[in-house]
C-alpha positions in Angstrom: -18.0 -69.7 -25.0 -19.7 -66.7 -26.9 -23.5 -67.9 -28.1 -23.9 -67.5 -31.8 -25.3 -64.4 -33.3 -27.8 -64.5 -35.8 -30.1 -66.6 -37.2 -27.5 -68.2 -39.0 -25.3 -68.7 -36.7 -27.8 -70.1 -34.7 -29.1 -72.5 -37.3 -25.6 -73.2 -38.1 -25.0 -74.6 -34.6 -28.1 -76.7 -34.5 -27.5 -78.4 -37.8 -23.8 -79.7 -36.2 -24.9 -80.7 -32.8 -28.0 -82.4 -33.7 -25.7 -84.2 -36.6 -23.1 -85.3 -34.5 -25.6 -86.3 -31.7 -27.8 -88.7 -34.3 -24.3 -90.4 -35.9 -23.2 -91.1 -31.7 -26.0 -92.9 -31.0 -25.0 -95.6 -33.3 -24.8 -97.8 -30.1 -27.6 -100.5 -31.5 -25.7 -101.4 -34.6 -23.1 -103.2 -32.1 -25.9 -104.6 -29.8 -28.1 -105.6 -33.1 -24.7 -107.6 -33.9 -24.2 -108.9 -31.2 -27.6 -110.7 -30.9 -28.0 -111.2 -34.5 -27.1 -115.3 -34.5 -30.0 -115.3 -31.2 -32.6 -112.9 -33.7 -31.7 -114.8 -37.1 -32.6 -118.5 -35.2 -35.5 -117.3 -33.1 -37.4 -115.5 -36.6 -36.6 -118.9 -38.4 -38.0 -121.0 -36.0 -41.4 -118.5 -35.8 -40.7 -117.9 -31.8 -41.5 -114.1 -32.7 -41.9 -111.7 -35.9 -39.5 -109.4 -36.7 -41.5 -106.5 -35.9 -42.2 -107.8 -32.6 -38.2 -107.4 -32.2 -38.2 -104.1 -33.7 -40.9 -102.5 -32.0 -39.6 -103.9 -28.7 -36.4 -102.8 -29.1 -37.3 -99.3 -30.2 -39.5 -99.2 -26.8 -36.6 -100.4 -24.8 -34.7 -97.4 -25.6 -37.3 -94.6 -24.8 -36.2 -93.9 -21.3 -32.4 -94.0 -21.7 -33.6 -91.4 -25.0 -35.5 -88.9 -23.4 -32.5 -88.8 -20.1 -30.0 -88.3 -23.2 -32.2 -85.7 -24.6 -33.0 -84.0 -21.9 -29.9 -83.4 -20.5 -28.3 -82.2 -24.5 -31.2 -79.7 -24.5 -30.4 -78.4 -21.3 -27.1 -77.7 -22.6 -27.6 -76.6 -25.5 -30.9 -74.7 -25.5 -29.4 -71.5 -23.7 -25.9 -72.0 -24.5 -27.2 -71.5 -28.1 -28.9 -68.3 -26.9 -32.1 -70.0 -28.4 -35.8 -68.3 -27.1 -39.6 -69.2 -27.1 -39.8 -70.0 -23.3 -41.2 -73.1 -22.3 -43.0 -73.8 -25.8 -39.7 -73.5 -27.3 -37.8 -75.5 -25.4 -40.3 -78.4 -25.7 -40.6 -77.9 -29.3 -36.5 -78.3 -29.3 -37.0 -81.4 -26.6 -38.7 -83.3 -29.1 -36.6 -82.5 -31.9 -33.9 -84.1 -30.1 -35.7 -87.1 -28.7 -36.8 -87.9 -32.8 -33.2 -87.0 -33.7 -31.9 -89.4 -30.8 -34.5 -91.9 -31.7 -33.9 -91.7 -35.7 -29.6 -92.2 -35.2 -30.3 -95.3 -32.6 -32.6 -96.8 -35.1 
């Protein structure tokens, strides 16, 4: 595969693989289904707050996040021909992780 050239064509790659990446994780709309009848009984009945749910979930999901993102930005960080060195790459790492973060959410 030839890397991009330009700045363009650069940004142009990022926009699609961080696009497609955010609309794969949509993983937690079939788990929130599948544990809606528990979530809808256990808010009624005051066992916990939603936000207790939400904020738990969203924790849950930091570690199998940051191995997801980590191993895309490996990929895609040279293969995009992208530079900044080690600033760079962290800069990218969390773009991902939000991006990841954002489409499970």
């Amino acid at each position: 595969m030839i890397p991009p050239r330009g700045a363009q064509g650069r940004l142009g790659c990022l926009a699609i693989s961080i696009s497609t990446s955010c609309f794969t994780c949509t993983t937690e709309t079939v788990e929130f289904i599948k544990e809606r009848f528990i979530f809808v009984r256990e808010t009624a009945y005051n066992a916990y707050r939603r936000s207790s749910y939400v904020l738990v979930r969203s924790f849950i999901s930091i570690p199998a996040l940051i191995v997801l993102s980590l191993s895309f930005c490996l990929i895609t960080f040279w293969a995009i021909g992208l530079s900044g060195g080690v600033s760079g790459f962290l800069f990218y790492f969390l773009a991902a992780c939000g991006t990841f973060w954002a489409g499970v959410k």
